[in-house]
Structure formats: structure tokens, C-alpha cells
C-alpha positions as CSV (number, residue, x, y, z in Angstrom):
1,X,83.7,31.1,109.2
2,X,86.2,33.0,107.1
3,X,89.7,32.2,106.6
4,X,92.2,34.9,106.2
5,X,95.5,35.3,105.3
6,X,97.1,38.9,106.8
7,X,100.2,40.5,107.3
8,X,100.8,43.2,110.3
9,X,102.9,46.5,109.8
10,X,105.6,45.2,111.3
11,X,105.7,41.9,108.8
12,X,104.2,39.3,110.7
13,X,102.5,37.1,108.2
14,X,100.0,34.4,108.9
15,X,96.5,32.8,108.2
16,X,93.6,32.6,110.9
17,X,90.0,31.9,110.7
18,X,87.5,34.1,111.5
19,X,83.5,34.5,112.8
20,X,81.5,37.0,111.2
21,X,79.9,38.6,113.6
22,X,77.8,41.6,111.6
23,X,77.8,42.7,108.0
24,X,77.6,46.1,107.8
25,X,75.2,46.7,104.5
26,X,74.0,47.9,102.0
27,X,78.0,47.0,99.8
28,X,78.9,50.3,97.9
29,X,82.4,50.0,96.9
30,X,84.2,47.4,99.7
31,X,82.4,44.8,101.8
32,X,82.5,45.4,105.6
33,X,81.8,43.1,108.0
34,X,82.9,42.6,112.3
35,X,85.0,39.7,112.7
36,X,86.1,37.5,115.6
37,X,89.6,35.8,115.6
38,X,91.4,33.6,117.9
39,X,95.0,34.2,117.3
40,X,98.3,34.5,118.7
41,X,98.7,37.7,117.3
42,X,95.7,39.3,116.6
43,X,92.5,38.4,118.6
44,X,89.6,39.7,119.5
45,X,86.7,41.9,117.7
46,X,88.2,43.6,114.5
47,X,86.9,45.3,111.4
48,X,87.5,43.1,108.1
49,X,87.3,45.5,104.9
50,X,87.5,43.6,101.9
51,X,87.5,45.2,98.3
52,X,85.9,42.5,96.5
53,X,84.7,43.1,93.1
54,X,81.8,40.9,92.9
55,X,79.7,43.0,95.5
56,X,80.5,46.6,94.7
57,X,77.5,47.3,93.8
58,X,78.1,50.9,93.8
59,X,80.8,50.6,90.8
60,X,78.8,48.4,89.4
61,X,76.3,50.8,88.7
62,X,78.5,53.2,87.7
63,X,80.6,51.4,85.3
64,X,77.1,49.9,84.1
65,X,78.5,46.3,84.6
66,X,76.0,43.5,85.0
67,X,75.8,41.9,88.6
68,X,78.1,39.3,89.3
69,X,76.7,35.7,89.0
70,X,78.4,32.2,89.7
71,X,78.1,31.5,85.5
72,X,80.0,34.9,85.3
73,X,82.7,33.7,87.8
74,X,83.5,30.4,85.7
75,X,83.6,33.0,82.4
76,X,86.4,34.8,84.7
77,X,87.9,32.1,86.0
78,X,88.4,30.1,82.5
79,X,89.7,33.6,80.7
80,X,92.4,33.7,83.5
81,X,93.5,30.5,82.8
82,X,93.3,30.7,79.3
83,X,96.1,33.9,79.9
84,X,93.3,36.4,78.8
85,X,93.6,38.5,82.1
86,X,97.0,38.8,82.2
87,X,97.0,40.3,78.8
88,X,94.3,42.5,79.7
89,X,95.7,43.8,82.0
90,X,98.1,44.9,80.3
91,X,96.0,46.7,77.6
92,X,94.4,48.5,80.2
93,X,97.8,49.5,81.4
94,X,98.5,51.1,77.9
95,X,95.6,52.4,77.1
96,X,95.1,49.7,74.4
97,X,91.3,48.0,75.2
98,X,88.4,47.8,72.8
99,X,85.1,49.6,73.5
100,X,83.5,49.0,76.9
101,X,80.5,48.0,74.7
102,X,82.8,45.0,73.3
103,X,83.3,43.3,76.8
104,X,83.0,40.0,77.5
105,X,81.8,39.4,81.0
106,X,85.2,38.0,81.9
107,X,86.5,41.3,80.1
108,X,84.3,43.0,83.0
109,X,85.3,40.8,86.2
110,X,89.2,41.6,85.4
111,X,88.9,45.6,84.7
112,X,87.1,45.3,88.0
113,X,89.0,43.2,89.9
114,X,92.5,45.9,88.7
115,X,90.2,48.6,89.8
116,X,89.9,47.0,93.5
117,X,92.8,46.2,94.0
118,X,93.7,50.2,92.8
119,X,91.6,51.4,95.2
120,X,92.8,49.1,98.2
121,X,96.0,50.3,98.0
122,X,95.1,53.6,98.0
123,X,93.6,52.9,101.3
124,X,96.0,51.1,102.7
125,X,99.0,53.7,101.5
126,X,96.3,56.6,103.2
127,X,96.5,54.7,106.6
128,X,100.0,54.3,106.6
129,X,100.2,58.2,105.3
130,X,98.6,58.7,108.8
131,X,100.1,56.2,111.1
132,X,100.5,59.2,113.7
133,X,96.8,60.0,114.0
134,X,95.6,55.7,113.9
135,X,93.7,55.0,117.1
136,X,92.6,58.7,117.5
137,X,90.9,60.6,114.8
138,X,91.1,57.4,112.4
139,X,91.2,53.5,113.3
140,X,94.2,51.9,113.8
141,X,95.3,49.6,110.4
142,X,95.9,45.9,111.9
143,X,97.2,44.2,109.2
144,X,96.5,44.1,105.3
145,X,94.7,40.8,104.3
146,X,93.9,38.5,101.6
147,X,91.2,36.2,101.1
148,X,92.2,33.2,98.9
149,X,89.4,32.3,96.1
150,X,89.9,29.2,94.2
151,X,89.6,29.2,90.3
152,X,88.5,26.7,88.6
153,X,90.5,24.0,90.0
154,X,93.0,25.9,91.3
155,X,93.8,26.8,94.7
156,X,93.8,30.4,93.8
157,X,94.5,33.1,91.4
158,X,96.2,37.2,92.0
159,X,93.0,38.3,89.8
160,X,90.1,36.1,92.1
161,X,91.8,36.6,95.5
162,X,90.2,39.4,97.2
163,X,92.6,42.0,99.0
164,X,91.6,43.7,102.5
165,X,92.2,45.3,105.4
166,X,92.1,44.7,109.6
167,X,90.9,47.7,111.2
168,X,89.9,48.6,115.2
169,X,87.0,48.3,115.9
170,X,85.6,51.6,116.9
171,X,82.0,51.0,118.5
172,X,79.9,54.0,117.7
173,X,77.1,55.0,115.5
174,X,77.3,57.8,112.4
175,X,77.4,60.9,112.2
176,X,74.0,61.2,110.6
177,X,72.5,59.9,113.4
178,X,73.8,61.9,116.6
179,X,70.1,63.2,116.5
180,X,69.1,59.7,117.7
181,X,71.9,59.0,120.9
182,X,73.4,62.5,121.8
183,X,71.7,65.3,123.4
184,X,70.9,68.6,121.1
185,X,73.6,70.4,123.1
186,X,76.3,67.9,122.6
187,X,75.5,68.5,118.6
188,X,78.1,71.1,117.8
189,X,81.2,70.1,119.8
190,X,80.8,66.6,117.5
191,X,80.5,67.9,114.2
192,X,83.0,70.8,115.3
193,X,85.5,67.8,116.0
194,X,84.1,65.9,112.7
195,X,85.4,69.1,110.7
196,X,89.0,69.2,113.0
197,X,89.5,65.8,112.0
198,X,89.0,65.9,108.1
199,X,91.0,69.4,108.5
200,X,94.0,67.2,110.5
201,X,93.9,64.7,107.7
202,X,94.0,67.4,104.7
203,X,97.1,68.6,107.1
204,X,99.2,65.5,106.5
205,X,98.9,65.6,102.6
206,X,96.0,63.9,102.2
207,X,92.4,65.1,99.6
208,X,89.2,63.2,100.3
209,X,86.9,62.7,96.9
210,X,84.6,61.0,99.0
211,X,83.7,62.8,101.8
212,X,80.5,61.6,103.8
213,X,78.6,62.2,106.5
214,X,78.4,58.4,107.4
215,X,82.0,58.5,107.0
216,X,82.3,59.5,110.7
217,X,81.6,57.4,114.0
218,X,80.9,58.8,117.4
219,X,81.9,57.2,120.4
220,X,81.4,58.2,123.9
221,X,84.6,59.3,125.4
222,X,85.1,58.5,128.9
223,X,85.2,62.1,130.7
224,X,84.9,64.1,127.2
225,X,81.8,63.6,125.7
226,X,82.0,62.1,122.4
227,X,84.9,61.5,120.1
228,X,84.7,61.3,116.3
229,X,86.7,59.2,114.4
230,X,86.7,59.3,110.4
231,X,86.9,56.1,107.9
232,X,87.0,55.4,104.3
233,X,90.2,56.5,102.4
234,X,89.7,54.5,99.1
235,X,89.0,57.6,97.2
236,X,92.1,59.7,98.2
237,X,94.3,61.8,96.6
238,X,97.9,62.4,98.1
239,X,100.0,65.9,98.8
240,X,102.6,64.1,96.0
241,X,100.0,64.3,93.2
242,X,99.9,67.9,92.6
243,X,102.5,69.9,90.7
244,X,102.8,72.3,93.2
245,X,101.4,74.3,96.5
246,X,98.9,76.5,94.3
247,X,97.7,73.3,92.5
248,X,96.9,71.7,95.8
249,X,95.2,74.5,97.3
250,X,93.1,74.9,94.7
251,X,91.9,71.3,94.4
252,X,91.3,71.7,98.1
253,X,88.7,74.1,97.7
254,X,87.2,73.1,94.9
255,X,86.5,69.8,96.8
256,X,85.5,71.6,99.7
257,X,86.1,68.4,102.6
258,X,85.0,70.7,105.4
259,X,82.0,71.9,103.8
260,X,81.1,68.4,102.8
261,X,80.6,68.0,106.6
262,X,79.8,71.3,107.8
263,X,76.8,72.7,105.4
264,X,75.3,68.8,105.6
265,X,75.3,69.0,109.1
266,X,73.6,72.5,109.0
267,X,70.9,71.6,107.0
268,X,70.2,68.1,109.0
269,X,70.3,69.1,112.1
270,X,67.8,72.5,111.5
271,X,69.4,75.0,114.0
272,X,71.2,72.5,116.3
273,X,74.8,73.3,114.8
274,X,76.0,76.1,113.2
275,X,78.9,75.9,110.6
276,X,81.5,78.5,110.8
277,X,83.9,78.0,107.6
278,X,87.1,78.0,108.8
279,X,89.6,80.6,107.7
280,X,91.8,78.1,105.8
281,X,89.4,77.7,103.2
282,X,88.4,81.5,103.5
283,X,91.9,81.9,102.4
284,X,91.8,79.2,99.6
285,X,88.4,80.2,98.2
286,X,89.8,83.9,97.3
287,X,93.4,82.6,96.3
288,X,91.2,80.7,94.0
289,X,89.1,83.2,92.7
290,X,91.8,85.7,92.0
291,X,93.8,82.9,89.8
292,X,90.9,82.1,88.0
């Protein structure tokens, strides 16, 4: 049982609990798990996504931060308290922090905690950036959530509370493994629809840093085949962040989205799709290579 606290994009605010029906692991950057909740206004099965700090294991690794332990968590806890975090904070905000080899652990647990709570807005500002394609080619966003962590004593903290996000539940399996529950001549309508769908998001002003095969689920659509529907956003970049057309186009192709689907695919499935680059990126590879 998990309680929640959540607010729905039309501002209905309130808290619930919650069963945890499956945990969906290995962690990288954001827990996911299925959820069950009884309430008046949202019920049923649901994905809970929750950017918690102490099991992204993946940034972990990368940052080379030491797993998180409960003696590490009291280290955090007592260095908010004490008004370390807040000031922190603001250091990393200006640029101002010692050496990442001078880190305390609690030093550790707040950079990580900003980071989080960086990239779950990200996420949350991509969904909303695509509230016209939600419950098609990506899951609708149910609500934004919170998950109150006490500290120390206290009922809860802004850097220990882990943010989140309700999502639909789309039950499917990934991409990677259409080998496993599709037919071999279903294999290049799906990724064809995979690469539409990462093509439709790029569309609405939206560069994917992240781009994964496992990123996409297939579902049986009732009279077409299979749909594809694409998740994780955390590592976007948005239309608004380039100077200019020429600036976005060429950070489109040099991040190639499509071809971090299509070429995979290729060389997965050994003959059972065939990637055709489509002539947007044609067109942006040679604008490219005449600027450069």
C-alpha cells in the first residue's frame, strides 16, 4: 500500500492509497510500478512513475554516487534541517559548488534529488506539450503526484518527497520483443508505426535524447493489428530551446530519433523489416552537411 497525493490537469487535488500491483524493473532513471486505486476520481489500474533519487540507479552510475542507504538518508535528512540543502541548492543554481570529489553524502542526495525533480518536469511539461496525441501514440497524463517522505521527525520535506506521474495503462509488451507475440509479417507495419510516432512527436516541437527501443509498447488493436504507443520523455529537449529553425534541424539529425528505431530494428529483426529513412531526415542530413 502506497499513499499518494496527485493533482489532475484540470486541478483536482487529493490524496488516495494505492496497491502495487507489479514493479516494472530493473530502476534506471524513474521507478515504475502498476497501481490499483479506489477513488472517486481516479480508479482503476494506472501507471505510477515516480522520480525518486534513491533508486536511479542508472544516474547513479553515472554521476558515480554511492548507492543510497538508510545511514545515508538520516545524513540527508539532518543537512536539510540544519538549512544545508537549501543553501545548496542555491550554489548549484549559480554555479558556485565545490569539487564533486568534496561531497558529503548529504551533498550527493540533494544535487540528486534537484536533478529529479529537473527531469520530472521535463516530463510532465513534454506530456502536456502533446496533450493532442495522449491516449493514441503516447499514454494519457492522469494527474502529477507526490509521495510524502518524512525527515527526521518531520512530516515531510520539498527535498525528500518524491514527485511523479499517473499515466494509462497501456497493456502491451516492447518493442524488442514483437519477435516473441507478433507474426513475422506483422513486423514492419509496427516498427513503420513506431518511426510515425517518434516522427509525430518531433512534429509538435519536441527532440528525444533518449530514444529506445523499449521505449515503445505494442498493443493489439481491435480490427488493426497492433498499435504502438511511445513512453519516456524525461530526457527531452523542446522546439523553444533552439535559436532558430537551422539550429533545430540540425540537432534533429544529429540525434537521429528515427534511426534510433529504424537501424535497431533492422539489425534485430535480420530481414523481417526493412528501414526506409524517411525524406525528412534525407533533407536534414544534406542541409547539415552543406553548413558544416
Amino acid at each position: 500500500m502506497i499513499k499518494i497525493h496527485f493533482k489532475t490537469p484540470d486541478g483536482l487535488e487529493s490524496t488516495a492509497d494505492a496497491n502495487i500491483i507489479k514493479v516494472f524493473e530493473p530502476f534506471t532513471l524513474s521507478s515504475v510500478m502498476l497501481i490499483r486505486m479506489a477513488c472517486s476520481s481516479l480508479e482503476g489500474d494506472m501507471i505510477l512513475k515516480l522520480f525518486d533519487r534513491r533508486f536511479a540507479t542508472q544516474l547513479r552510475e553515472d554521476e558515480k554516487i554511492r548507492p543510497w542507504t538508510p545511514d545515508t538518508e538520516t545524513e540527508h535528512c539532518q543537512f536539510i534541517l540544519d538549512g544545508g540543502a537549501s543553501e545548496f541548492i542555491t550554489q548549484l543554481n549559480d554555479g558556485e559548488t565545490p569539487e564533486g570529489s568534496t561531497w558529503s553524502a548529504a551533498m550527493d542526495e540533494t544535487y540528486l534529488h534537484d536533478h529529479m525533480l529537473d527531469l520530472y518536469k521535463t516530463e510532465v511539461q513534454v506530456y502536456n506539450t502533446l496533450k493532442e496525441i495522449q491516449g493514441t501514440d503516447i499514454p494519457k497524463l492522469l494527474a502529477s503526484a507526490v509521495i510524502p517522505i518524512p525527515c527526521l521527525g518531520q512530516t515531510s520535506s520539498e527535498y525528500t518527497d518524491i514527485p511523479g506521474i499517473l499515466l494509462q495503462y497501456i497493456e502491451g509488451f516492447p518493442l524488442t520483443d514483437i519477435e516473441e507475440y507478433t507474426p513475422r509479417e506483422s513486423w514492419q507495419a509496427i516498427c513503420e508505426d513506431a518511426i510515425r510516432v517518434i516522427n509525430r512527436i518531433g512534429d509538435l516541437g519536441i527532440l528525444n535524447k533518449d530514444v529506445k527501443t523499449r521505449s515503445f509498447i505494442v498493443r493489439k488493436d481491435a480490427g488493426n493489428g497492433f498499435k504502438v504507443t511511445m513512453i519516456d520523455f524525461a530526457l527531452c529537449k523542446f522546439r523553444q530551446d533552439y535559436k532558430d529553425v537551422y539550429d533545430w534541424d540540425k540537432w534533429k539529425s544529429i540525434q537521429d530519433e528515427e534511426g534510433a528505431v529504424g537501424y535497431v530494428m533492422q539489425r534485430r529483426l535480420k530481414g523481417g523489416f526493412s528501414y526506409h529513412r524517411s525524406a525528412r531526415y534525407e533533407k536534414l542530413d544534406e542541409e547539415f552537411r552543406m553548413g558544416e
